[in-house]
N, C-alpha and C positions, 0 to 999 in steps of 0.2 A: 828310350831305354838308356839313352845316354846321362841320364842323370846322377844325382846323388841320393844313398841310401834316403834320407831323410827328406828328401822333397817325394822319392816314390811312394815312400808309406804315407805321405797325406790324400793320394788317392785311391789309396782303401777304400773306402766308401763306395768312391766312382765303381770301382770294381764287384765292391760287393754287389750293389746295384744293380749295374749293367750287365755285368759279368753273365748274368745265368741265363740272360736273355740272346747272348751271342749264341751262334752255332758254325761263324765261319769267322775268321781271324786270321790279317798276313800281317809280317814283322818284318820290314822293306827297309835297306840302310843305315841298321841302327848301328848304335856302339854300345854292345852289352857289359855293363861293368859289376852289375849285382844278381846273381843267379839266382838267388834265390825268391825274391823280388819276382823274378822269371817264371822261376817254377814255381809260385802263386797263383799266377796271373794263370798259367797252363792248366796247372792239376786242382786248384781250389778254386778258383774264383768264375772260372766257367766249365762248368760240370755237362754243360749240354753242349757244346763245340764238336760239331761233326768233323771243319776240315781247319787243316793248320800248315801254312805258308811262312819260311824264314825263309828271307831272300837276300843276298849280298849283306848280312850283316857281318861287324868284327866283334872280337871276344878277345879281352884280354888275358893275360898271361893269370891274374888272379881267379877268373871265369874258369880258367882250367885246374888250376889248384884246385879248386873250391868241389870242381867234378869229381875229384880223385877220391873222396869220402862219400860219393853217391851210397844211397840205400835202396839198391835194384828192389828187395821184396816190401817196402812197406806198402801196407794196402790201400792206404787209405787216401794214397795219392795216384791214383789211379782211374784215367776216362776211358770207361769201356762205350762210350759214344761215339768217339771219334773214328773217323773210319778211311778218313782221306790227307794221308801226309806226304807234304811236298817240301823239298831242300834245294833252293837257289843258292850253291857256294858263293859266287862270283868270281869269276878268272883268277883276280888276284888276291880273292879273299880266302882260299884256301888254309893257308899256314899258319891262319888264326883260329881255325875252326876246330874244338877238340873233338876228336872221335866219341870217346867217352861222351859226350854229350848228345847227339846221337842215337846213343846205344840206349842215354837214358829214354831219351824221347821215344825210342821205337820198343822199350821196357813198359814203357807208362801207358801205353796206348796196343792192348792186346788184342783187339778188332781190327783192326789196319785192313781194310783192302784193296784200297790203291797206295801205293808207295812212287812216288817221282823226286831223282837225284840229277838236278842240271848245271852245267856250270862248275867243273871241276876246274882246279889249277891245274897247267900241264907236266906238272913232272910227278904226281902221282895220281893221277884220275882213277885209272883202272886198280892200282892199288888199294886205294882209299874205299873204292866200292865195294872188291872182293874184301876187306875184312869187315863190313857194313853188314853184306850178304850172309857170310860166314859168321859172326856173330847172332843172326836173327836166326840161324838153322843153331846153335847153339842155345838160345834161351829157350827155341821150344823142345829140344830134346833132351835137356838139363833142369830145366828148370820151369817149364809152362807150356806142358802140350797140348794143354786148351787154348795158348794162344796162336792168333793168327788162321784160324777153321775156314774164313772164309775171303782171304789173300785172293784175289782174281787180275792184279793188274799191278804192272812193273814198268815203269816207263824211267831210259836210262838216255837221256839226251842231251847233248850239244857237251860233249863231255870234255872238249878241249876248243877253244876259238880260236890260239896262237901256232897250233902245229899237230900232227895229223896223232891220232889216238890210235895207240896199239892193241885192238881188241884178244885179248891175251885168253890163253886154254886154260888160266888159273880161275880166271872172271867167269869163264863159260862155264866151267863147275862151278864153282858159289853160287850161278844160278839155276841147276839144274839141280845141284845137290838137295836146294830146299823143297823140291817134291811138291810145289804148290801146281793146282789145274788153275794155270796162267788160264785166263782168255783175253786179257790184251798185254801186250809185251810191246816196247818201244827200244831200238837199240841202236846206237852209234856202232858200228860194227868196223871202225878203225881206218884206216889211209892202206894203199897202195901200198908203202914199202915190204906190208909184209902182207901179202896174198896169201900164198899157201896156209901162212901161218892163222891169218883172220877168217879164209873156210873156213878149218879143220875147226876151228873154236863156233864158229855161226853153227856150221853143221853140227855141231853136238848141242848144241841149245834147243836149236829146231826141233832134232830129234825127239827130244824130251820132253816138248808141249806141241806137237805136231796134233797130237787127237783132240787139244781142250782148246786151241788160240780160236778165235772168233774174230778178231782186229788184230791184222802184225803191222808194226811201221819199222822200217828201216833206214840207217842214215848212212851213207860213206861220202867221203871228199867229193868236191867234185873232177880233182887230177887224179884220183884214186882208178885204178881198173877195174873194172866189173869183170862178176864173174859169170863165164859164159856158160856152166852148168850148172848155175842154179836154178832150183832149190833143191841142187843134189839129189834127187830121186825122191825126196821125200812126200808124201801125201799129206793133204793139210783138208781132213772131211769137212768140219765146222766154219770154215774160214768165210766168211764175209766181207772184210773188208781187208784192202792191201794197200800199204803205197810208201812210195820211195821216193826218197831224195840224194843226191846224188847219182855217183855210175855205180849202178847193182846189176843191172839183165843188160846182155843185148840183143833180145827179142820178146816175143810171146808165148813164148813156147812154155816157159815155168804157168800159164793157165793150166795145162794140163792137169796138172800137180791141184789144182783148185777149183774144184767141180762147183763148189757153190759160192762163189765171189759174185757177189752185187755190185761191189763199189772199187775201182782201180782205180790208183794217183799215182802217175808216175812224174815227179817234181823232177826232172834231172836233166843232161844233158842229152837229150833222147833223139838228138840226128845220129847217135849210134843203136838206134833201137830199129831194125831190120821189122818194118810193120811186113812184109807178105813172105818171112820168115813161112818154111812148109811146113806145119804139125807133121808130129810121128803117127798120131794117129787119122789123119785126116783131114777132111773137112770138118772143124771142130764147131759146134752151134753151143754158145753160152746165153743159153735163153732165161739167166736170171740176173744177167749183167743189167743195174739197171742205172751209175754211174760210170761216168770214164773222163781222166781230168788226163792231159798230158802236154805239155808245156816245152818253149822251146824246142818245139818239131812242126814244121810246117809240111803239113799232109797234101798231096794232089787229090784229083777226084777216085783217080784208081786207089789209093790207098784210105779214102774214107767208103771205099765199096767193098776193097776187104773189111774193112772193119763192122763194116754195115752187117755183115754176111754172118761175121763171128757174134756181133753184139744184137742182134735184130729190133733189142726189145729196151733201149738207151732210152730214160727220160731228162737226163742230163749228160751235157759234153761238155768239157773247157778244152780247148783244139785250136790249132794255128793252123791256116791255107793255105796254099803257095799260089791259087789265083782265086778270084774272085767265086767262081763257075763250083767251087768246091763245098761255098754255103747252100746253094742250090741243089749238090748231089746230096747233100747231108739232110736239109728238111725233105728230099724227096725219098729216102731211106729211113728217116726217123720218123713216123708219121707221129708217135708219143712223145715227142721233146716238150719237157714245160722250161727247160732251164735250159741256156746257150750261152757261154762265154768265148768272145772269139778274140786268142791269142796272136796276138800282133805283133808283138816283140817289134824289130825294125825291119821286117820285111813288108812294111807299108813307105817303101820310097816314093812312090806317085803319090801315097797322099789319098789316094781311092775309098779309104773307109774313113775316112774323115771329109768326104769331099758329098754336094748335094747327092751325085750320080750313086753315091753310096745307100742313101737313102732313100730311095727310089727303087734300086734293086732290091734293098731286103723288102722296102712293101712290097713289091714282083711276087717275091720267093716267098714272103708268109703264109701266105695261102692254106700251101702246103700243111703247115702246121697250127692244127685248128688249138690243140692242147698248149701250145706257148702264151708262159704268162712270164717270163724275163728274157729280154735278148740283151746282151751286152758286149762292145768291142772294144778293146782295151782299156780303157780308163773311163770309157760314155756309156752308158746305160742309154738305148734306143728302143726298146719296148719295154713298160711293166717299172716295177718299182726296184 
């Protein structure tokens, strides 16, 4: 994209060509100098393009002139194919990138129903999104409320790499405002310094797609604080899958909140995560749990028999031990495991799972597990492919 007007139109052809035979397309690095060139390549020359990726490219200052005459309604530049668009800003590619431009893109493409915005600069991320948000709840309610019918997925991540993201109540309306039945939602939900203030914004988001999310992922710092009442009361009926990164819980208690979760990832720093934490309701049996990944927490044999007790029916675990004796309590509790990832972090100072003795004891303990077809300890694959 870097080139000159006059070398792009000689592959014209190429385009014509190819063009209608693409249906997936990313645009990684470039330096956009001629737009319109661009918007060829986008809205004429591949008519059948389901999904479309710019990632870390620059636009120059002409790129943005050139936006400022956009013609939002012509028709005939328009893929109602496309259905999957994704926006890699890059850190520092921000301050090139026109909004307007954007706006055309999320104009020209009135099917959308995944939308992913990653990789903001840090001094207006949340900014930049809530007028992104707020324009798309504008073109459909001005101007095209056929589009966007069947919106199902928002994923807003890694929105600052330099410094901690303020997940702002202006952003949490832009996304609620647009009234779409999210079923997957992805969200940086901002740093520490401002807790109360990143709730009150989580929780109204929540709120607002609590009955349709099917898959929620959440991302905070990891010096950031979790918060210890979530998911604030709210009931999440559809929910299937969850999982976090960074400090978000410190226990298990937000299950409750999720009667039908199959699949839990909690990627964070989770020796603050209270496993024999007591439900309010009791002995709670999640008998459709049928993942559980949790990292950076090295479980004893008592805390893989709570878990056993909650989860009964696990055919996969990614899990850390703190003794050996813990893989043994785990295939004699899972009798269904097909998948084992055993998290090692560096509490393998002896050396034990890397050592013959190690390998010996999992033949021992396999047995157990007639259904195992991958065992793997940290970096080694030891049964299965």
């Amino acid at each position: 994209m870097g080139t000159h007007e006059g070398e792009v139109s000689e592959r014209v052809e190429f385009w014509k060509t190819v063009g209608p035979l693409m249906t997936h397309l990313s645009v990684r690095s470039s330096k956009v100098l001629f737009i319109r060139s661009l918007r060829n390549v986008f809205f004429v020359f591949t008519p059948n393009l389901q999904f479309l990726e710019l990632s870390k490219n620059r636009y120059t200052s002409n790129t943005w002139w050139d936006l400022e005459e956009m013609d939002t309604k012509s028709v005939c530049m328009v893929n109602k194919n496309l259905t999957h668009l994704k926006f890699n800003f890059g850190v520092e590619a921000y301050k090139y990138f026109p909004l307007t431009y954007v706006m055309e893109m999320v104009t020209r493409f009135p099917n959308i129903q995944i939308l992913e915005m990653t990789h903001f600069g840090r001094t207006a991320a949340t900014l930049a999104i809530t007028y992104i948000l707020t324009s798309i709840r504008h073109i459909r309610e001005r101007e095209c409320p056929d589009c966007f019918q069947n919106f199902e997925e928002l994923r807003l991540s890694k929105l600052d790499e330099k410094c901690g993201t303020v997940f702002t109540l202006e952003l949490a309306s832009a996304i609620t405002e647009l009234k779409f039945p999210l079923r997957v939602l992805t969200l940086d939900v901002g740093s520490e310094t401002e807790l109360e203030h990143s709730k009150e914004a989580l929780q109204k988001v929540l709120e607002g797609h609590a009955e349709t999310l099917q898959e929620l992922v959440l991302a905070r710092e990891v010096e950031s604080l979790s918060f210890p009442d979530f998911p604030f009361g709210i009931q999440f009926p559809k929910l299937t899958k969850f999982s976090t990164t960074g400090k978000l819980v410190q226990n298990l208690e937000f299950l409750n909140n999720m009667p039908n979760l199959e699949f839990l990832d909690l990627e964070q720093d989770a020796e603050e995560i209270h496993l024999e934490e007591k439900f309010r309701s009791g002995s709670v049996v999640f008998e459709k749990m049928k993942q559980f990944k949790i990292t950076n927490k090295f479980c004893s044999s008592k805390q893989i028999s709570t878990l056993g007790k909650m989860m009964p029916n696990l055919t996969s675990i990614t899990i850390g031990f703190k003794t050996s004796s813990g893989l043994r309590t785990a295939f004699n509790i899972w009798k269904k495991l097909i998948y084992v990832n055993i998290y090692t972090g560096n509490s393998d100072e002896d050396g034990f799972w890397k050592s013959k003795d190690a390998d010996k004891y999992i033949k021992d303990n396999i047995c157990n597990a007639t259904n195992l077809k991958h065992l793997k300890i940290g970096e080694f694959v030891k049964y299965g492919e």
